[in-house]
C-alpha positions as CSV (number, residue, x, y, z in Angstrom):
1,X,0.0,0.0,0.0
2,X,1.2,3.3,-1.3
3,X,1.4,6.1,1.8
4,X,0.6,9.7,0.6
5,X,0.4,12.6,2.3
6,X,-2.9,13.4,3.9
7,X,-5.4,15.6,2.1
8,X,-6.0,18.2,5.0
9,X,-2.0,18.7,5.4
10,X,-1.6,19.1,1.4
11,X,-5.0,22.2,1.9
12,X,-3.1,24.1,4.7
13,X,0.7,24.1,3.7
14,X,2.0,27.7,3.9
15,X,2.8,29.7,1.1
16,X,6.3,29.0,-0.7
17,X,8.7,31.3,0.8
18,X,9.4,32.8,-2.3
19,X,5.4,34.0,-3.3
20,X,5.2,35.6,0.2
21,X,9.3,36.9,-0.6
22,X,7.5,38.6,-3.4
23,X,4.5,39.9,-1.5
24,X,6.5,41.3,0.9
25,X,9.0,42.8,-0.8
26,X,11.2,45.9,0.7
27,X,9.0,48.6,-1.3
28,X,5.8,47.6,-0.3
29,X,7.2,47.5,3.4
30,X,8.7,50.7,3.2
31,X,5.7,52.0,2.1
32,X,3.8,50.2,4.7
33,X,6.3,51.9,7.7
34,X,5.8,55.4,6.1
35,X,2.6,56.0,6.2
36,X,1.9,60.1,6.2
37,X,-1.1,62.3,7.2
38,X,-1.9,60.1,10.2
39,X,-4.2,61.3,12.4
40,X,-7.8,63.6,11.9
41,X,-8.9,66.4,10.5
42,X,-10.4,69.4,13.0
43,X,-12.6,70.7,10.8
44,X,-12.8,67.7,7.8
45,X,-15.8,68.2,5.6
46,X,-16.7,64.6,5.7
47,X,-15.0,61.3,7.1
48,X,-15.9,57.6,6.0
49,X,-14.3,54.4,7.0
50,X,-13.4,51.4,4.7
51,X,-13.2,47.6,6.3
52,X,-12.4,44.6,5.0
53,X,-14.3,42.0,6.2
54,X,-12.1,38.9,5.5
55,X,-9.0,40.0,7.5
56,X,-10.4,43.1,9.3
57,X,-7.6,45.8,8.1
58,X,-9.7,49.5,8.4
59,X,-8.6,52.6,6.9
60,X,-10.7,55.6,8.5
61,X,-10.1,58.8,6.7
62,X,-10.9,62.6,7.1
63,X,-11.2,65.1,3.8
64,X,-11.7,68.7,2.6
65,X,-12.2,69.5,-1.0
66,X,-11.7,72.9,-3.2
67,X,-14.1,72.2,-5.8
68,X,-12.6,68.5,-7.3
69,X,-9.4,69.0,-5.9
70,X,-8.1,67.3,-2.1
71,X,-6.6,70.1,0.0
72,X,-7.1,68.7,3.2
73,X,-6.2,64.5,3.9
74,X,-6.4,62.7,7.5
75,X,-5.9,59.1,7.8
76,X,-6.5,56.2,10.9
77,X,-4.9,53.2,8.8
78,X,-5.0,49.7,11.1
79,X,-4.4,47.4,8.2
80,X,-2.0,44.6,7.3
81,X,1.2,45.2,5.4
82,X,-0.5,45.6,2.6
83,X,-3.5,48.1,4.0
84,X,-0.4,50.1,5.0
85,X,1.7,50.2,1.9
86,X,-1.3,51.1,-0.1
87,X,-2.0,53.8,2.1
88,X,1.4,55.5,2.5
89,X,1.7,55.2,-1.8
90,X,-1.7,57.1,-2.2
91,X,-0.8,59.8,1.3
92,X,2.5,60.4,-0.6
93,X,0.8,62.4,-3.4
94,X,-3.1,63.0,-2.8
95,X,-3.1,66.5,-1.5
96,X,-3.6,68.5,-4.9
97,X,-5.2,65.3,-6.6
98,X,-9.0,65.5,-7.8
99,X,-11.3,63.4,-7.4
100,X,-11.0,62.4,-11.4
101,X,-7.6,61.1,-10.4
102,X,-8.8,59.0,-7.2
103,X,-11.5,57.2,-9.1
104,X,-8.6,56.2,-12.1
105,X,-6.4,55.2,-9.4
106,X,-8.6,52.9,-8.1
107,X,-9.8,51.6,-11.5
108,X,-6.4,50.8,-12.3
109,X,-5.4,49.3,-8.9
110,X,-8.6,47.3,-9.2
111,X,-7.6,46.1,-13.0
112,X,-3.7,45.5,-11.9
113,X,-5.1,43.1,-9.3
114,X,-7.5,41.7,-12.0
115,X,-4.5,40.9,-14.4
116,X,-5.8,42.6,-17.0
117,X,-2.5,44.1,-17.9
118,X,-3.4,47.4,-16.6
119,X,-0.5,49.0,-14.1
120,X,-1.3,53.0,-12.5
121,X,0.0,55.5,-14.2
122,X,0.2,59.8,-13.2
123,X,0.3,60.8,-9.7
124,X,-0.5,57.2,-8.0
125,X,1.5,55.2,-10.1
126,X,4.0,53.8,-7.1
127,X,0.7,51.8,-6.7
128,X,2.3,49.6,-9.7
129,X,4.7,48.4,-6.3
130,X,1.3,46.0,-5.3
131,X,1.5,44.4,-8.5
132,X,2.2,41.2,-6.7
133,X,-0.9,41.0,-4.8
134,X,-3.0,40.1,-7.7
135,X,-2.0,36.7,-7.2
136,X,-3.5,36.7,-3.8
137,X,-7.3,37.5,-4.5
138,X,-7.9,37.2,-0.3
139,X,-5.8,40.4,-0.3
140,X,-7.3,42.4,-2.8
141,X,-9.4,44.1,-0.5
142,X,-6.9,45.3,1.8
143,X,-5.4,46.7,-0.8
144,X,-7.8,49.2,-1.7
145,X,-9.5,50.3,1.6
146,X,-7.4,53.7,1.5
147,X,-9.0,54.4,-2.2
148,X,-12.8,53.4,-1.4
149,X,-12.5,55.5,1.8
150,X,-11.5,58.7,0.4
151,X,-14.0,58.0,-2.9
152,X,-16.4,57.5,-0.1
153,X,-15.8,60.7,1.6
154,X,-15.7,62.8,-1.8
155,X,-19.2,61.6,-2.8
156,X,-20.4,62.4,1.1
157,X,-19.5,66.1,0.2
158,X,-20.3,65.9,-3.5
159,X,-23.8,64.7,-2.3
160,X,-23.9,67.0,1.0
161,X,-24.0,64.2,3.8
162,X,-20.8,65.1,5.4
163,X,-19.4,66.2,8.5
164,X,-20.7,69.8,7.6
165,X,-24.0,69.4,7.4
166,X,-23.8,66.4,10.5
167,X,-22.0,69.6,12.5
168,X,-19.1,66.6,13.2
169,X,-15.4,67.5,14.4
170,X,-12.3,65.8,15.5
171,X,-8.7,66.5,17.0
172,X,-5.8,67.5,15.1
173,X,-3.9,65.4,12.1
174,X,-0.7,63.9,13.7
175,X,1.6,63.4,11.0
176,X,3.5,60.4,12.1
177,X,4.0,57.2,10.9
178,X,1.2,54.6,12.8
179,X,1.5,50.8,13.2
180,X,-0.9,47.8,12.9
């Protein structure tokens, strides 16, 4: 009789060393560790919070717009490596960005993680650093909190539901880098 591994062990062996290697790699964790506009917004025109359910990484966010155009950015990012590294590429360059700009950024982060051959290009286009995420789909999501919570808070002020109108404040942004 031919002994084989059992089936259960074969389901739950780890990750090859060199896939996670790949995952992890030093740009995507010095991204991760430098993480800017931490903190809130006193007077932020509207807030929103992004989750993602499967591994619980949360990005909370704080903004104020000038007609399309970001001018103000808070962030609360408690998120995996990945939650983090996305967050510190987009922080890096989304004051001055317009909401135009956010939603192609997240198209094309979305579509990079598809594999459909698209990478980000203009002012997000360090996003092109999570390119090996796509071939972990549980991850996706983490990946884009930052992204859906600022689209989020645009269309609360777009559509007048934010912190404005709700009379909402919070403390002052803390611009230091924050861990998991």
């Amino acid at each position: 009789m031919d002994l084989k591994e059992p089936v259960a062990m074969t389901l739950l062996k780890p990750e090859p060393e060199t896939m996670l290697d790949d995952l992890y790699n030093g740009k995507i964790l010095a991204y991760a560790g430098n993480i800017s506009h931490v903190g809130t917004l006193k007077n932020s025109q509207a807030s929103a919070d992004a989750i993602s359910k499967l591994c619980g990484s949360r990005v909370s966010v704080d903004l104020v717009l000038s007609g399309q155009t970001v001018v103000e950015f808070a962030q609360r990012v408690k998120a995996c490596a990945l939650g983090q590294a996305a967050a510190g590429i987009v922080s890096e360059n989304v004051i001055g960005a317009t909401i135009d700009e956010l939603q192609t950024a997240q198209k094309q982060l979305k579509g990079m993680l598809a594999g459909d051959g698209v990478t980000p290009d203009g002012r997000f286009e360090n996003l092109k650093y999570l390119e090996p995420v796509k071939d972990h789909r549980s991850r996706h999501a983490s990946t884009l909190l930052v992204l859906d919570a600022l689209l989020d808070a645009a269309n609360q002020i777009e559509t007048g539901n934010g912190n404005i109108a709700a009379g909402a404040q919070s403390t002052e942004t803390l611009n230091a880098p924050q861990a998991m």
